[in-house]
C-alpha positions in Angstrom: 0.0 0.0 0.0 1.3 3.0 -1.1 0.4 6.5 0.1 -1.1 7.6 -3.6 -3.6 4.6 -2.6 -4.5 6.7 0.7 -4.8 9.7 -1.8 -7.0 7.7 -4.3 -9.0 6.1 -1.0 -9.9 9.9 0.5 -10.6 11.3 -2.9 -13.6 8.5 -3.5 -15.0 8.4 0.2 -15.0 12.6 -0.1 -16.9 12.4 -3.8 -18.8 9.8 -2.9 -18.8 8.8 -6.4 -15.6 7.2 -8.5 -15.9 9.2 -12.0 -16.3 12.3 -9.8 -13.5 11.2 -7.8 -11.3 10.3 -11.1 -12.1 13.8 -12.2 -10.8 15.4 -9.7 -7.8 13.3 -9.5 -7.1 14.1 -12.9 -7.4 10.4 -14.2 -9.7 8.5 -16.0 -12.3 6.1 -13.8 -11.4 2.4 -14.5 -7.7 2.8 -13.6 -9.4 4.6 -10.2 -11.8 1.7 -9.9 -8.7 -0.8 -10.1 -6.7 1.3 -7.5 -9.7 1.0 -5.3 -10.1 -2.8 -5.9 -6.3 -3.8 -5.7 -6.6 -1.7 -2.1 -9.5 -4.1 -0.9 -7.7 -6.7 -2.1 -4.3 -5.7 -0.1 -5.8 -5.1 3.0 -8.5 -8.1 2.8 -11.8 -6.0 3.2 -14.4 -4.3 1.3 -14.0 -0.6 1.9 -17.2 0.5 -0.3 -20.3 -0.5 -0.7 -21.1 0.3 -4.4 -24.8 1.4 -5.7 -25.9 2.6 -8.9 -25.9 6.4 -7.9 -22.6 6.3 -6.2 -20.4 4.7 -3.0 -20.5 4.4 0.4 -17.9 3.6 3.0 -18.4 0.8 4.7 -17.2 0.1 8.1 -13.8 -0.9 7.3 -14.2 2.0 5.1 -15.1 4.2 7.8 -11.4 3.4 10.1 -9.8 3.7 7.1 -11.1 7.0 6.1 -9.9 8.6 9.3 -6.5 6.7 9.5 -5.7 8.1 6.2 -6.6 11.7 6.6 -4.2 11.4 9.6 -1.1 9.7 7.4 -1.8 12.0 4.5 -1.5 15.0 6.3 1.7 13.8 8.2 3.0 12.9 5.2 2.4 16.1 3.8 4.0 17.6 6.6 7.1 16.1 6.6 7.6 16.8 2.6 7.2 20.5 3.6 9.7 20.3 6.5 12.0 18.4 4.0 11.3 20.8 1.4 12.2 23.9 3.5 15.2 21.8 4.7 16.5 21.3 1.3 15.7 25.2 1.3 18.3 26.5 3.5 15.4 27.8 5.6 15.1 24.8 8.4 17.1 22.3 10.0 19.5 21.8 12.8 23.0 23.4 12.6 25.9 22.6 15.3 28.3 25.6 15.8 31.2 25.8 17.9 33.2 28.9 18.9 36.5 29.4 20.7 36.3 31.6 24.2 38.0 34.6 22.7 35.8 34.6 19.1 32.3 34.1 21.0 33.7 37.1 23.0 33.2 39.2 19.9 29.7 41.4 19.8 29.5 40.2 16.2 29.4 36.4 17.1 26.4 37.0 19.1 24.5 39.3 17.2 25.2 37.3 14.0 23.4 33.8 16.1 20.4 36.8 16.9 20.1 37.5 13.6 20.0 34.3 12.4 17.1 32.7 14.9 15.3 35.9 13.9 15.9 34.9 10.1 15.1 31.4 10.2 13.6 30.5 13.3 12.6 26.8 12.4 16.7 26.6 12.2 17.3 24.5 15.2 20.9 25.8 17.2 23.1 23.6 19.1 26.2 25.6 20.2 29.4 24.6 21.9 33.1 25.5 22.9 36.2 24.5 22.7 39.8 25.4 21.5 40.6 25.7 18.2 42.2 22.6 17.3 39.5 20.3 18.9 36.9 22.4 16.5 38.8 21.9 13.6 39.1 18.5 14.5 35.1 18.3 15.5 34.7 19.7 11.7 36.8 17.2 9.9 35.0 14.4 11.7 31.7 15.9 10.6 30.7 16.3 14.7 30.0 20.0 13.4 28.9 22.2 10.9 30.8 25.3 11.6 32.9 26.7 14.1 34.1 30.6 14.6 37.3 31.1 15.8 40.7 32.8 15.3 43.5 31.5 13.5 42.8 28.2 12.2 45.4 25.6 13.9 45.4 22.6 11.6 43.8 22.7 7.8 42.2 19.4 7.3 41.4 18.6 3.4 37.5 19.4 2.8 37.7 22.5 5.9 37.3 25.9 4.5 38.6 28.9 6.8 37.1 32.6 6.0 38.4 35.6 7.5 35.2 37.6 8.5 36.7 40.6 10.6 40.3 41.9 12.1 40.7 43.7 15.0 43.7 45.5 16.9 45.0 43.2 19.9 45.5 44.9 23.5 47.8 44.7 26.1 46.2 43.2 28.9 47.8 44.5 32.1 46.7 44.3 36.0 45.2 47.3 37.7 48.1 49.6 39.0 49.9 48.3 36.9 53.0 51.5 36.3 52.6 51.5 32.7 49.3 51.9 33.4 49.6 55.6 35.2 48.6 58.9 33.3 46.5 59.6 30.1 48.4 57.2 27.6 45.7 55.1 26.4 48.6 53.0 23.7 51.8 51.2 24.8 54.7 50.4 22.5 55.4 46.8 22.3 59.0 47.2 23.5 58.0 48.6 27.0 57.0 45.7 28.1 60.4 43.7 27.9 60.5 42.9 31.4 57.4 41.8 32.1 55.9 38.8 33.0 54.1 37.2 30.7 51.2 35.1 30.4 50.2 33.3 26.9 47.9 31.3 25.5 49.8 28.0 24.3 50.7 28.0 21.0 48.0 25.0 19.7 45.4 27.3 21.3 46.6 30.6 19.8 49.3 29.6 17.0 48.9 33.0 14.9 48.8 36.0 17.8 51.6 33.2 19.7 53.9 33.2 16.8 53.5 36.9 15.8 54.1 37.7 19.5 57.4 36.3 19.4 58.2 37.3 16.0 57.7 41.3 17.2 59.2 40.9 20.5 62.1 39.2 18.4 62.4 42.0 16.1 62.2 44.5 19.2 65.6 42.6 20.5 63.8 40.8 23.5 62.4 37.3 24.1 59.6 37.6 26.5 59.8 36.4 29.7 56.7 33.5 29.6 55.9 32.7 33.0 52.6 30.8 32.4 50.7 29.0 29.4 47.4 28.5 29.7 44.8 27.2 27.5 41.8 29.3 26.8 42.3 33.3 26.7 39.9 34.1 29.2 42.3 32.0 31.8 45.1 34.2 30.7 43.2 37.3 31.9 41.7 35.8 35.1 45.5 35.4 35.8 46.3 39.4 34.3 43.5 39.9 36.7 45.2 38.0 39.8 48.7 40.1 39.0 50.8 37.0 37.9 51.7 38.9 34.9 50.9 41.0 31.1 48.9 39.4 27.8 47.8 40.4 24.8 44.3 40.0 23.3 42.1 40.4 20.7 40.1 43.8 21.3 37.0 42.6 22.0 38.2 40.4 25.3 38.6 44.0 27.0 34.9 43.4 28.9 37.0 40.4 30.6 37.7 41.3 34.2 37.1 45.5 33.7 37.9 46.5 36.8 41.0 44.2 37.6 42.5 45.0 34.3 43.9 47.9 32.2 43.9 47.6 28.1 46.1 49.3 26.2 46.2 49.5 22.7 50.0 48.2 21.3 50.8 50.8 19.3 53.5 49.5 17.3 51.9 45.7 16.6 49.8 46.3 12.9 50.9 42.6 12.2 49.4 41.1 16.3 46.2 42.1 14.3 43.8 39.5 15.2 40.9 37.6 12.7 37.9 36.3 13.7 37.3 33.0 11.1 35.0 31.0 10.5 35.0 27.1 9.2 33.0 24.9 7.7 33.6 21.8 5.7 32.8 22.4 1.7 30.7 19.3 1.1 28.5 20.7 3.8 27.3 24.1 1.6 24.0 23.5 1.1 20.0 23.6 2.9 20.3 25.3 6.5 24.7 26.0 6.5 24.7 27.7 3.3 21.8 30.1 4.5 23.8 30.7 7.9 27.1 31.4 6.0 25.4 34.1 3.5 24.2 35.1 6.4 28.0 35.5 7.8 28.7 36.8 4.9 26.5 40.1 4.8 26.9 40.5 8.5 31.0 40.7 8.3 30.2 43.6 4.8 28.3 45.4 7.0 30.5 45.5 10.0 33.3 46.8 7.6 31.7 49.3 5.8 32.6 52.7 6.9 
């Protein structure tokens, strides 16, 4: 039994009449009449009771009638869901961040505009570091993931750069450099500090770039801790165990613990804000999310 049999089986018991029926249907009446009769036949029961001026359902007929409306309509239901699925305008989409890119206002107002876009799009959102989302992504345990600087490149994994931003010094409250107006610090006047980094698998770009400047300044800093997430790095800032640098938008970490200070001299410590998703995967509800990125990140760079 097939659901066109259902359709055939409602359009008779609603005409009460199989030519009218087969009119509506669009088909001629013996090949309805033989639908009809293979039905009875399939499920072992009469389902009409046939008179010269039309049909009526009998009381198999009857059960049947109002099991049928019930399939039908499900079935209908789940060819629309599919249908806007295949749509890009419903579905479930896993994203994962890092600490420091959900710590960006546009990572949270680009997930607002998107439940306000597509609300039937389901999201389930996680965190992690950035090499065990890139890993996630390659294993197909996500769909996305915004982060920094990608760690790894797995074949299949796309990385965009959305947005840059300057990166801070991140220093703890009375801090000396911190005294007077100067609201920028040069990278070289903090030689002798202390500092605290996000491990290099965690942070390889704004790590490696770190070194390379302080390197070119004539200094190796002085690392005192690594730690794995940048938000640990400033609860430690916070605690005075030492300096940091961040992307911009971590400045709301720990306000009142913490000074930021722009690092005047480091255009190349700029830091992205990417986002990754596996090629394969551009279609239905990721490919509406991404042009969705997309014309978020235009708009936050337009002057």
């Amino acid at each position: 039994m097939e659901l066109k049999h259902l359709r055939y089986f409602v359009a008779v018991a609603e005409a009460g009449h199989i030519t009218r029926a087969a009119a509506r249907l669009g088909m001629q009446q013996p090949p309805l009449s033989q639908q009809i009769r293979a039905l009875e036949k399939s499920l072992g029961t009469q389902l009409f009771d046939r008179h010269p001026k039309g049909v009526t359902l009998t009381g198999s007929g009857e059960m049947l009638l109002a099991d049928s409306r019930r399939l039908l309509e499900e079935a209908d239901a789940v060819k629309t869901r599919m249908r806007a699925v295949a749509a890009g305008h419903a579905g479930v989409l896993t994203i994962g961040f890092t600490s420091s890119a959900a710590a960006h206002i546009f990572t949270p107002r680009v997930l607002r505009e998107c439940r306000q876009a597509y609300p039937h799009i389901a999201l389930q959102i996680g965190e992690d570091h950035a090499a065990g989302l890139t890993e996630a992504l390659a294993t197909r345990k996500l769909h996305c993931a915004f982060l920094r600087v990608p760690v790894a490149k797995p074949p299949g994994v796309v990385f965009e750069t959305l947005l840059r931003e300057p990166v801070l010094a991140a220093l703890p409250d009375g801090h000396a450099l911190l005294a007077g107006a100067q609201r920028s610090l040069k990278l070289e006047q903090l030689r002798d500090e202390r500092f605290i980094l996000v491990r290099q698998s965690g942070a390889p770009g704004l790590y490696a770039n770190l070194l390379s400047l302080c390197e070119q300044q004539g200094f190796t800093p002085q690392v005192v801790h690594e730690v794995g997430r940048m938000t640990t790095a400033l609860s430690l800032v916070a605690a005075g165990e030492g300096v940091t640098v961040v992307p911009a938008s971590m400045q709301g970490v720990h306000p009142q613990a913490i000074g930021y200070r722009l690092l005047k001299s480091a255009r190349s410590l700029d830091a992205p804000l990417t986002l990754a998703f596996r090629e394969a995967d551009y279609h239905g509800p990721l490919r509406s999310f991404i042009e969705l990125v997309r014309q978020s990140a235009r708009r936050a760079v337009e002057p």
